[in-house]
C-alpha positions as a Markdown table, in Angstrom:
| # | Residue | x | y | z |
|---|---|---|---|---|
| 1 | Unk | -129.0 | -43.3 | 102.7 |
| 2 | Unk | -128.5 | -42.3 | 106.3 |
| 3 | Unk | -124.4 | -41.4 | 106.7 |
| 4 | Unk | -124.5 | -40.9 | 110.6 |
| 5 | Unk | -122.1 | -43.7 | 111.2 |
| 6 | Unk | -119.5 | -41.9 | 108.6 |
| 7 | Unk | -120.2 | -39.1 | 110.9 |
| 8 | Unk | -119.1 | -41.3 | 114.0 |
| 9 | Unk | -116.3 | -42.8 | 112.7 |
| 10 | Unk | -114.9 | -39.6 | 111.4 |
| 11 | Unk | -115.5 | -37.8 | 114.5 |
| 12 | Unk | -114.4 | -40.9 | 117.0 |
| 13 | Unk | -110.8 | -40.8 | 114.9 |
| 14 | Unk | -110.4 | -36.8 | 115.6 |
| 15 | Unk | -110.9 | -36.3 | 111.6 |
| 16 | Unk | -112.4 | -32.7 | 110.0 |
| 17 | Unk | -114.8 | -32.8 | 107.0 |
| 18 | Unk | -111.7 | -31.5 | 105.3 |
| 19 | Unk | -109.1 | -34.1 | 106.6 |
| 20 | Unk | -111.1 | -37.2 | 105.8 |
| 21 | Unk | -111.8 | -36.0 | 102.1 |
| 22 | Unk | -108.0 | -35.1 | 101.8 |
| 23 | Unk | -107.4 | -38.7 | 103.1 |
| 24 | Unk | -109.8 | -40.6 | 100.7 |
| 25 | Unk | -109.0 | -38.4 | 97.3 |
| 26 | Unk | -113.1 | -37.5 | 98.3 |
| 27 | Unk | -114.5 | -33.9 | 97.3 |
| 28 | Unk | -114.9 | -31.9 | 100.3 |
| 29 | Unk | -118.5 | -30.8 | 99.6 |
| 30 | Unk | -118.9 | -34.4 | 98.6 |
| 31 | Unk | -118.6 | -35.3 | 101.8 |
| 32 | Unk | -120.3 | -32.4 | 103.4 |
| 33 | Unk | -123.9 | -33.3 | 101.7 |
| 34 | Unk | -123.4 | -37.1 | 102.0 |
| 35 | Unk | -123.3 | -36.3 | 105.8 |
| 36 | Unk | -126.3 | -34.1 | 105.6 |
| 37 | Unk | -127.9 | -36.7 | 103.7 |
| 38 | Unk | -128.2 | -34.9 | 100.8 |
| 39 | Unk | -126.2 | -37.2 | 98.7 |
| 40 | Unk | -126.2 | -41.6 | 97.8 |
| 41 | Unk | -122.6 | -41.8 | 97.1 |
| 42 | Unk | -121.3 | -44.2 | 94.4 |
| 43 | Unk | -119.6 | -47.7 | 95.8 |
| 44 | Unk | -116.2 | -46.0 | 95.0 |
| 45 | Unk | -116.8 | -43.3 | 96.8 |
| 46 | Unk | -117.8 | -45.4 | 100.3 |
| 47 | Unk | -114.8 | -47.7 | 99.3 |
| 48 | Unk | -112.3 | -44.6 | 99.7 |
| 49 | Unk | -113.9 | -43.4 | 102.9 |
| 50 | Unk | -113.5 | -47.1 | 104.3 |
| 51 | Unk | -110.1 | -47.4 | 103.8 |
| 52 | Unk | -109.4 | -44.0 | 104.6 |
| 53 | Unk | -111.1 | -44.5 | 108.2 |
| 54 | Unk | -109.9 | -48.3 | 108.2 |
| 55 | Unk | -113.8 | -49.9 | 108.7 |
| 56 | Unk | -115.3 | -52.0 | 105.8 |
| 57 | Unk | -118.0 | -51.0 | 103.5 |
| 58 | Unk | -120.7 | -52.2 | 105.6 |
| 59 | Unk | -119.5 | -50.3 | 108.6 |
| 60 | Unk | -120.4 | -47.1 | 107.4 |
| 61 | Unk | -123.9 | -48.3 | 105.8 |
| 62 | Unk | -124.7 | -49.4 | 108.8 |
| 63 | Unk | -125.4 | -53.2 | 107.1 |
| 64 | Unk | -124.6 | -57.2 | 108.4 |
| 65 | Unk | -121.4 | -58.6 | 107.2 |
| 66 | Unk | -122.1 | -60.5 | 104.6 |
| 67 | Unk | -121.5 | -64.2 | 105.1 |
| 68 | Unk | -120.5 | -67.2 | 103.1 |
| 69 | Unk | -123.2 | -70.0 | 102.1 |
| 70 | Unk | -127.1 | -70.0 | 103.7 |
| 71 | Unk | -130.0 | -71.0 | 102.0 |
| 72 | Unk | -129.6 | -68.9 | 99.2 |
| 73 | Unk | -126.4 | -70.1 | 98.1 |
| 74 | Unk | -127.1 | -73.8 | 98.5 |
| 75 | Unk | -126.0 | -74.8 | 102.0 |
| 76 | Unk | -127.0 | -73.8 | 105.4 |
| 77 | Unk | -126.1 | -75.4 | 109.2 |
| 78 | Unk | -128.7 | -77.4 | 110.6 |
| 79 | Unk | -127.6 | -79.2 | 113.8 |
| 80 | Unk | -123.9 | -78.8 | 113.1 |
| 81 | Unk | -123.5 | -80.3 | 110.1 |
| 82 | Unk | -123.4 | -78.7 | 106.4 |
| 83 | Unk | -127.0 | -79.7 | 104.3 |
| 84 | Unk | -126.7 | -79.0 | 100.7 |
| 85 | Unk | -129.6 | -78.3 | 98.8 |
| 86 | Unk | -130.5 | -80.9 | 95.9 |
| 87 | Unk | -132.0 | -79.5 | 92.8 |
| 88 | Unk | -134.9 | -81.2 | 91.6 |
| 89 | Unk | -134.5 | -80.0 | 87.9 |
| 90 | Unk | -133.6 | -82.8 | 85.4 |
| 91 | Unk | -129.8 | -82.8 | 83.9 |
C-alpha cells in the first residue's frame, strides 16, 4: 500500500514521524515502515492517523469517497430522477 499521502499530510501540518505517532497512540517505528512502504497497516491503525491529521480514511489511501446508492445498491440518477432497480426473482 503506497503511504505517500500520509507522508504529505504529515509533512504539510509541520508534524515529525515522532509527533504524529505520539498524536494517534501509533508506534513510532510503525509509522516509520508504513511510510517506507514496508508495512499494510490494520484499519485501526489508519483510523488513528486520520483523526490525528483531521483527513478521512480515504485521504490517506489515496481512494474516492465513497457515495450513497448507484447501481450496486439498487438506485442510480438517470436524467435527474432516482431509477430503482426491480428484482426479477419471484417472492
Amino acid at each position: 500500500m503506497d503511504m505517500e499521502k500520509l507522508r504529505q499530510y504529515r509533512e504539510k501540518q509541520g508534524l515529525s514521524l515522532r509527533g504524529l505517532a505520539k498524536m494517534a497512540g501509533v508506534h513510532y517505528v510503525s509509522l516509520v515502515r508504513l511510510e517506507a512502504g514496508t508495512f499494510d497497516p490494520r484499519l485501526s491503525t489508519l483510523r488513528k492517523l486520520a483523526e490525528a491529521l483531521h483527513v478521512s480514511v480515504c485521504d490517506l489511501i489515496d481512494q474516492p469517497q465513497p457515495t450513497k446508492g448507484g447501481p450496486k445498491h439498487g438506485t442510480h440518477q438517470t436524467k435527474g430522477r432516482v431509477v430503482r432497480r426491480v428484482s426479477s426473482g419471484r417472492r
